[in-house]
C-alpha positions as CSV (number, residue, x, y, z in Angstrom):
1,X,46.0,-223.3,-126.9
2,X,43.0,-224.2,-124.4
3,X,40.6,-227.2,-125.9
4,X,37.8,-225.1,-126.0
5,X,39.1,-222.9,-128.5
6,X,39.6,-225.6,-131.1
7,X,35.6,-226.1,-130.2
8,X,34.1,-223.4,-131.2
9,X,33.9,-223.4,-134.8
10,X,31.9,-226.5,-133.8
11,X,29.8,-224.5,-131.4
12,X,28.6,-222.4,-134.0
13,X,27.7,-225.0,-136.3
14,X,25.5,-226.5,-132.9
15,X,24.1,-223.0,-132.3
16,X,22.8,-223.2,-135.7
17,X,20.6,-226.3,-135.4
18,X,18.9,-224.8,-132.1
19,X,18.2,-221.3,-133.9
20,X,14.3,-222.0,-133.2
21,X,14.7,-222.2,-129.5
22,X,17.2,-219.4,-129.3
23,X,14.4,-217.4,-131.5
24,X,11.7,-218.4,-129.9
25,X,12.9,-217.4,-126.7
26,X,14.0,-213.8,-127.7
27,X,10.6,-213.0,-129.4
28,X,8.6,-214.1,-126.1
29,X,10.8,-212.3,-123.9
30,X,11.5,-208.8,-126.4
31,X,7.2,-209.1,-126.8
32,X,6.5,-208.2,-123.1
33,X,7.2,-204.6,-122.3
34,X,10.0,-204.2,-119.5
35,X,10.5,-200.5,-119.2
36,X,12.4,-199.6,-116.2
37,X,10.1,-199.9,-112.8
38,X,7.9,-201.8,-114.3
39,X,9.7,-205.3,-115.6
40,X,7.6,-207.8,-113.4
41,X,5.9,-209.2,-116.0
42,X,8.7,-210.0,-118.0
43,X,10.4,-211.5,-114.8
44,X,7.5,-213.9,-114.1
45,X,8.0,-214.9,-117.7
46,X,11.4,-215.0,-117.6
47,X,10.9,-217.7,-114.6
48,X,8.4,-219.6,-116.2
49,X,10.6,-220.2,-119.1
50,X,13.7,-221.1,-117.0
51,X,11.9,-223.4,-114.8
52,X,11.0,-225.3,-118.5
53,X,14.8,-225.5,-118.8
54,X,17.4,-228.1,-117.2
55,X,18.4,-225.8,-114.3
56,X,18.5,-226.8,-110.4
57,X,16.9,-223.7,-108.9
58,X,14.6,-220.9,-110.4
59,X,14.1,-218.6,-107.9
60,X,14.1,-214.7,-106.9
61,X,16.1,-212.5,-105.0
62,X,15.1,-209.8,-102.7
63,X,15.0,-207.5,-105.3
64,X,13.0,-209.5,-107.9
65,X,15.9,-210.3,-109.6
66,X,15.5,-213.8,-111.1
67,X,18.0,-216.2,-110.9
68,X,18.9,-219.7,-112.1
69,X,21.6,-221.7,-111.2
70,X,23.5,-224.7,-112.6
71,X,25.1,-226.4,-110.0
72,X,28.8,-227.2,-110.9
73,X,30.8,-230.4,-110.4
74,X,33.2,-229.1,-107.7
75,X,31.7,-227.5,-104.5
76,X,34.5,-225.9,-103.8
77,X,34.4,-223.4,-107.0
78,X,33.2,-220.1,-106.6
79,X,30.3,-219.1,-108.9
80,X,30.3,-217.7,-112.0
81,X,27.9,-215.0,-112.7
82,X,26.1,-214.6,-116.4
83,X,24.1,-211.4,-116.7
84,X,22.0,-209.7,-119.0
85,X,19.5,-206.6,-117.6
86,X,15.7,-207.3,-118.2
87,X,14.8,-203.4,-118.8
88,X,14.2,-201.3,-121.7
89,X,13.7,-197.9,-122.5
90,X,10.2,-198.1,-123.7
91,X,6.8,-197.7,-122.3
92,X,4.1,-199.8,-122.5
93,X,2.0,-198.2,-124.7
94,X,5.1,-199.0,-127.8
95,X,4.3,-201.6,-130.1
96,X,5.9,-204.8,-129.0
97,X,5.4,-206.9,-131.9
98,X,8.5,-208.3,-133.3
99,X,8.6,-209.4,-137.1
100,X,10.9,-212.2,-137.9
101,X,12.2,-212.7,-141.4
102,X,15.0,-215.0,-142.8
103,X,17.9,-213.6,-141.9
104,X,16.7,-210.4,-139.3
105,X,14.4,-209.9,-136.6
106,X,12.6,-206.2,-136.5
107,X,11.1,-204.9,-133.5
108,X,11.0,-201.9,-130.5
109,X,14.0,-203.1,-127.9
110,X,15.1,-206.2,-129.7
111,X,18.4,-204.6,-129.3
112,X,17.8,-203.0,-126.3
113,X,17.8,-205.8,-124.6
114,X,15.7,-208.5,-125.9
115,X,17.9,-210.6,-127.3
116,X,20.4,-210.7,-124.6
117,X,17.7,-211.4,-122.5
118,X,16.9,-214.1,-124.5
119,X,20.2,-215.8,-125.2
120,X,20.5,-215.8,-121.1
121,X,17.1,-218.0,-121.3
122,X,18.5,-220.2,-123.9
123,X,21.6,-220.6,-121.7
124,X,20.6,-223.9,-119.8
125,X,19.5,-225.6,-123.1
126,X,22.4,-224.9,-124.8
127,X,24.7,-226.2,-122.6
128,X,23.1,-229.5,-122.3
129,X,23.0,-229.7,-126.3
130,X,26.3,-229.0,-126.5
131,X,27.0,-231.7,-123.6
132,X,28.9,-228.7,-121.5
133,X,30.1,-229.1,-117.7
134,X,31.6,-226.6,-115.6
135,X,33.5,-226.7,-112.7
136,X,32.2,-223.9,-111.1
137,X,28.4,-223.4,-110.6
138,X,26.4,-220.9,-113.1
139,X,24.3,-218.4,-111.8
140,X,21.9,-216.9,-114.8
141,X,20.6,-213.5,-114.0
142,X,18.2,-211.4,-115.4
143,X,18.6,-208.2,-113.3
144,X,16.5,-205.8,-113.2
145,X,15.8,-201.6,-112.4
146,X,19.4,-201.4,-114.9
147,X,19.1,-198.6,-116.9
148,X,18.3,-194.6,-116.4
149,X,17.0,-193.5,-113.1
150,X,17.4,-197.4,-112.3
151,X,20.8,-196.7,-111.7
152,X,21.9,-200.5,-111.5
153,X,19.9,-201.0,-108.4
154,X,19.6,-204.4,-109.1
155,X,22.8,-205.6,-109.6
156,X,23.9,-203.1,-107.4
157,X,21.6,-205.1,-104.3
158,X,22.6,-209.3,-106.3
159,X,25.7,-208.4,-105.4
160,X,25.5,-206.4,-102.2
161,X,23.7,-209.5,-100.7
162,X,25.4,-212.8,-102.7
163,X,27.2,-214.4,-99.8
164,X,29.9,-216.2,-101.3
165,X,33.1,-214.9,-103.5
166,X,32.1,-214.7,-107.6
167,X,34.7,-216.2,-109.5
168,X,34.0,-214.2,-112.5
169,X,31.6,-212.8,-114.3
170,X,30.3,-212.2,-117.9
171,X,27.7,-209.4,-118.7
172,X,25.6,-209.9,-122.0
173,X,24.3,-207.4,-124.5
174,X,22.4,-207.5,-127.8
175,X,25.1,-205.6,-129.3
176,X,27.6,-205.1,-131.4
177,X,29.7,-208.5,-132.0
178,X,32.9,-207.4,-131.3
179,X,32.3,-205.5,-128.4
180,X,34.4,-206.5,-125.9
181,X,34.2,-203.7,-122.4
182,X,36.5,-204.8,-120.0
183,X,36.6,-201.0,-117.9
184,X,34.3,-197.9,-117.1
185,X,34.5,-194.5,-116.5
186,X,33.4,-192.8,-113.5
187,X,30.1,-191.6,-114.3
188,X,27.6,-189.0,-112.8
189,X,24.3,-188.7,-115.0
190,X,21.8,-185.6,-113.9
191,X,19.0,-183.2,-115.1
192,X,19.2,-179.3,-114.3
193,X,15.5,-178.9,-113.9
194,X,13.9,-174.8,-114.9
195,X,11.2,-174.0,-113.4
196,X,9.8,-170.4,-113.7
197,X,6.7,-169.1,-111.3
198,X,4.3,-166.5,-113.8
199,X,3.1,-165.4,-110.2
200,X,6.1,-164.8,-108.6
201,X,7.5,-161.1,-107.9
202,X,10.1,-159.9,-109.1
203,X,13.0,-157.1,-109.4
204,X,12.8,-156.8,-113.3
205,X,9.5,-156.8,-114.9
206,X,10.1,-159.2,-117.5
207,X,8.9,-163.2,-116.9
208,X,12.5,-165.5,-117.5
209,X,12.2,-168.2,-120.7
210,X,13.1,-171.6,-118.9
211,X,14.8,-172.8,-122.1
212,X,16.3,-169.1,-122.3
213,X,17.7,-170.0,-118.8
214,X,19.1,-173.5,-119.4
215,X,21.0,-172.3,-122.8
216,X,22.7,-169.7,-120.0
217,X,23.4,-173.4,-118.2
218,X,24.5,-174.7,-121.1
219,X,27.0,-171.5,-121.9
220,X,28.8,-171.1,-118.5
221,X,29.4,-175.2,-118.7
222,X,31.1,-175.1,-122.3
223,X,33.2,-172.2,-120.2
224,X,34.5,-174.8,-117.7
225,X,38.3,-175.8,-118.4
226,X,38.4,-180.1,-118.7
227,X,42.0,-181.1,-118.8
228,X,43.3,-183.5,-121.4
229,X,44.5,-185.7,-118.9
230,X,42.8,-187.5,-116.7
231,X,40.3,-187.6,-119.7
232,X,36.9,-185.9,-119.2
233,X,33.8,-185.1,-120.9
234,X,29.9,-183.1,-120.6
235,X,27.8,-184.5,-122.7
236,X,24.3,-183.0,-123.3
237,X,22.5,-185.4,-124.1
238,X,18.7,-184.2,-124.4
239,X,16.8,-181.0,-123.4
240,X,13.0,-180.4,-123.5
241,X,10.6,-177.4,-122.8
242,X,7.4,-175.7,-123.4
243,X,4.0,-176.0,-124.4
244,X,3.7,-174.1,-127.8
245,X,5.9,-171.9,-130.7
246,X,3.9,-168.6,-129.4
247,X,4.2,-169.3,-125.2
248,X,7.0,-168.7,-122.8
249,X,8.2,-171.8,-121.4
250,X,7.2,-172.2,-117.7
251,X,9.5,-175.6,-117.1
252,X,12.4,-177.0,-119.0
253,X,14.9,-179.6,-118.5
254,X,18.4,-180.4,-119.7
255,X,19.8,-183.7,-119.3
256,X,23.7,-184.0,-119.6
257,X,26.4,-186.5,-118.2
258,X,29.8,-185.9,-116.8
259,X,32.4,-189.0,-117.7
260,X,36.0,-189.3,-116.8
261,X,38.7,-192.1,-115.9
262,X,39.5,-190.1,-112.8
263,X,36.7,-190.3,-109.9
264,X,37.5,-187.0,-107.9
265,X,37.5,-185.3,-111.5
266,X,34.2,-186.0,-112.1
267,X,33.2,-185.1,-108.5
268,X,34.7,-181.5,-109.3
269,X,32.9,-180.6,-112.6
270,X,29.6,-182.1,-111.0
271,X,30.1,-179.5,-107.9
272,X,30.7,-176.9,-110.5
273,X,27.8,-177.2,-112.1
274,X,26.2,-177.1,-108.8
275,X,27.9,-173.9,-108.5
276,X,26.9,-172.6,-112.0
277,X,23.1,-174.2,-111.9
278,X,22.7,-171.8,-107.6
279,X,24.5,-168.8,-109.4
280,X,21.8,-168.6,-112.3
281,X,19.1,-169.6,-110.2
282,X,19.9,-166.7,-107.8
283,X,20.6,-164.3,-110.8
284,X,17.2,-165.3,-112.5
285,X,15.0,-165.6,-109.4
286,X,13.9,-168.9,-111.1
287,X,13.5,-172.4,-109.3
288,X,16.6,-174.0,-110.6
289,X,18.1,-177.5,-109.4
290,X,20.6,-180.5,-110.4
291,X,19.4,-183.6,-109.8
292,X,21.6,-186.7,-110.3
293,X,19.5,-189.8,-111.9
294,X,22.7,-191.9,-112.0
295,X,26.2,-192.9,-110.9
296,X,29.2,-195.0,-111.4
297,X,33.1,-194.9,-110.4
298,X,35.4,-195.8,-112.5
299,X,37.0,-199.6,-112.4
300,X,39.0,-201.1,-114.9
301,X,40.6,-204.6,-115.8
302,X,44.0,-204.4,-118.0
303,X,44.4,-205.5,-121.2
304,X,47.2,-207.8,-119.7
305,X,44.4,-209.6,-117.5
306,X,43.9,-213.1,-118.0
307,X,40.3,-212.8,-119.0
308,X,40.6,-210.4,-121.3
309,X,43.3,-211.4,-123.3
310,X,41.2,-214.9,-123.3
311,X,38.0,-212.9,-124.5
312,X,39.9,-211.4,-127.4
313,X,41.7,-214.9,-128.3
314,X,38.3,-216.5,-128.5
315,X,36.9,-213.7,-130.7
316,X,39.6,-213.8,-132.8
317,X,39.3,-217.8,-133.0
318,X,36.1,-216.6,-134.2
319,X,37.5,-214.2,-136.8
320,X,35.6,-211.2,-134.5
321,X,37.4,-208.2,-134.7
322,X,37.1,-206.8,-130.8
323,X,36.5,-203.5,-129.7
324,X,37.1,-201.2,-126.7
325,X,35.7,-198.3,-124.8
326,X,34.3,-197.6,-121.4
327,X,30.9,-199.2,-120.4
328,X,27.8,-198.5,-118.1
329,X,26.4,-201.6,-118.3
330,X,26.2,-204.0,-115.3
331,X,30.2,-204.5,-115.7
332,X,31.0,-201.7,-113.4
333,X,29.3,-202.9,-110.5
334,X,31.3,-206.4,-110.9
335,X,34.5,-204.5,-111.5
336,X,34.2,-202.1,-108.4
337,X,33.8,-205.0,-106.1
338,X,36.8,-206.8,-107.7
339,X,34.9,-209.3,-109.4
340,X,36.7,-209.8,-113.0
341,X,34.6,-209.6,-115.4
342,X,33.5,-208.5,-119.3
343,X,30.9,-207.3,-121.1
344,X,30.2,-209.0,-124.6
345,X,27.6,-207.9,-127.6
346,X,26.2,-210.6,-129.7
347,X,25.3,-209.8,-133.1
348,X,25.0,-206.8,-135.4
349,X,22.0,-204.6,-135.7
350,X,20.2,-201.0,-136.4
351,X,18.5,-198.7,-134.6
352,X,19.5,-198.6,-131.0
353,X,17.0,-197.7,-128.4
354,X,14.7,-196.9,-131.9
355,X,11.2,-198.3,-132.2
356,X,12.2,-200.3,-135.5
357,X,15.4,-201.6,-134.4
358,X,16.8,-204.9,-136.8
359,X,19.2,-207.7,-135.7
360,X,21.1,-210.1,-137.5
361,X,20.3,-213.4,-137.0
362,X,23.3,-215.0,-138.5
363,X,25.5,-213.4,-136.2
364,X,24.0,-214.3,-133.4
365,X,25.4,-217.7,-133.4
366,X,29.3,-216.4,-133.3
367,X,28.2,-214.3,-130.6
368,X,26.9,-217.4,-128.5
369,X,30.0,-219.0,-129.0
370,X,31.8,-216.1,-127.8
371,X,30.5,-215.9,-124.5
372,X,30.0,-220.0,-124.3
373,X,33.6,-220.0,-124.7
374,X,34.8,-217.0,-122.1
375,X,32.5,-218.9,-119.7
376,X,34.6,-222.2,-120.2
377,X,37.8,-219.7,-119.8
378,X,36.6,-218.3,-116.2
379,X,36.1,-222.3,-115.6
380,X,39.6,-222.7,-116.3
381,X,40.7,-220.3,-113.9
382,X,41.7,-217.6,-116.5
383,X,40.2,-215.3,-113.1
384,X,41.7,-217.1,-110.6
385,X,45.5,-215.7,-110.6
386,X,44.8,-212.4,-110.5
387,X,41.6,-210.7,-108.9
């Protein structure tokens, strides 16, 4: 059994005595509003912060990404990447205010992703507490433009543009403890968009209902055949119309997701709904598109890989109980390139991507120990044997 396994019960107990920093930290960060486009202001604090911390560059990539780095002791490591994406999915004209309370911290995106924001800003600190050394350098990155019609842009360009190999890589989220994503699906994520002209002419005499025309969407979709295997899925996800109970709706849109471990299986329901979304539009005489906000392929580490099976040992040092499914976070962009890599959730909370969202604070510091101990496992070259 590695050394740093028999550490981390120890860890935690560390993690404990710095809770105020670690706190501290979140609540400055979750308090600025970061909703995708428009997270500069929680970058520049971000940077402020990290230049506070014992790192040997703050800087910016350029995308606005900001980075920190801790050089390593060997120069002839490759770097290992930490992650965590600075966006959130509200405006900013929610409510920031976080309330913190003895055992929980309530407040909009605290979840979503200010604490894994903020655990990345704690990073440097913590090491040198803990009087931890790696190999390999550590490159802290707050990226940016992640989520929605960001579409991982920017980890998508930090990586298009890093000139060296990444050794590995580990991809923080506020939650759940446990989660432990090691592959994802291949993705397309889009928005058939109604829009119906009063004006127009037309061959009937009656004006179409844009919400009348997206349930037909919705209908001749449910009639597509998915096959069992390779596994695939339509999700609608949200739909939204009108003005008023007593008016016609002029413009509607229905946003849905197609997801599958098989890349030219998604391609083929996304060109059938292409199909289905012309047909109607023709049919109707209404202005009808699909419009893709996001993508992913699918990539995947096995179970069998080195650095997962060393994830799930550590959690289960921790008496975690890991779990598995496909994820859109940042991981797929690592994994498509080759880079090995996992994405880990720190504590347990309510109210995802809600405006009262709660975390556990207690958690939190089994969580930190988590990924403070998969970082020392990349170190060890638990990546290094197998790409």
């Amino acid at each position: 059994m590695p050394d740093y396994i028999d550490k981390l019960p120890r860890f935690v107990e560390d993690l404990r005595s710095m809770m105020d920093i670690i706190i501290t930290n979140v609540v400055l960060i979750g308090q600025v509003p970061a909703p995708t486009f428009q997270e500069q202001a929680r970058v520049a604090l971000f940077c402020e912060r990290l230049a506070s911390f014992p790192v040997d560059e703050c800087t910016t990539d350029g995308f606005i990404n900001p980075i920190g780095i801790i050089r390593g002791k060997s120069r002839s490591r490759s770097p290992i990447f930490v992650v965590a994406h600075m966006d959130s999915p509200f405006s900013k004209k929610v409510d920031h205010h976080f309330t913190v309370r003895q055992h929980t911290i309530t407040g909009t995106g605290i979840l979503d992703n200010a604490l894994g924001v903020g655990v990345l800003l704690s990073l440097p600190e913590i090491f040198q507490r803990l009087g931890l050394t790696f190999e390999s350098d550590i490159i802290l990155t707050g990226v940016i433009q992640s989520m929605g019609k960001g579409n991982l842009r920017g980890i998508r360009h930090l990586l298009k543009t890093w000139s060296t190999p990444i050794r590995g890589a580990v991809c923080i989220e506020s939650g759940e403890l446990g989660r432990l994503n090691y592959y994802s699906d291949g993705m397309i994520r889009g928005e058939v968009i109604c829009r119906v002209d009063p004006q127009q002419e037309r061959a009937h005499h009656f004006v179409p209902n844009a919400i009348v025309v997206l349930n037909e969407v919705i209908n001749q979709i449910l009639e597509l055949r998915l096959p069992l295997k390779p596994r695939s899925k339509i999700i609608f996800g949200t739909i939204q119309g009108g003005l008023k109970h007593g008016q016609i709706a002029h413009e509607a849109v229905l946003g849905l997701e197609i997801r599958s471990d098989a890349d030219e299986l998604v391609r083929g329901l996304y060109d059938d709904i292409k199909d289905i979304v012309a047909g109607i539009s023709h049919e109707y005489e209404v202005a009808l598109t699909f419009e893709t906000i996001s993508n992913q392929r699918a990539a995947r580490l096995k179970y069998t890989h080195p650095l997962v099976k060393s994830a799930a040992a550590i959690m289960a040092r921790l008496g975690v109980e890991p779990v598995s499914e496909p994820s859109e976070s940042e991981l797929s962009i690592f994994l498509s390139r080759n880079i090995p890599a996992v994405t880990l959730g720190i504590t347990h909370g309510e109210g995802y991507q809600q405006l009262e969202a709660v975390m556990q604070i207690e958690p939190m510091f089994i969580g930190i120990a988590q990924i403070l101990g998969t970082l020392l496992a990349i170190d060890s070259g638990v990546c290094d044997a197998i790409a």
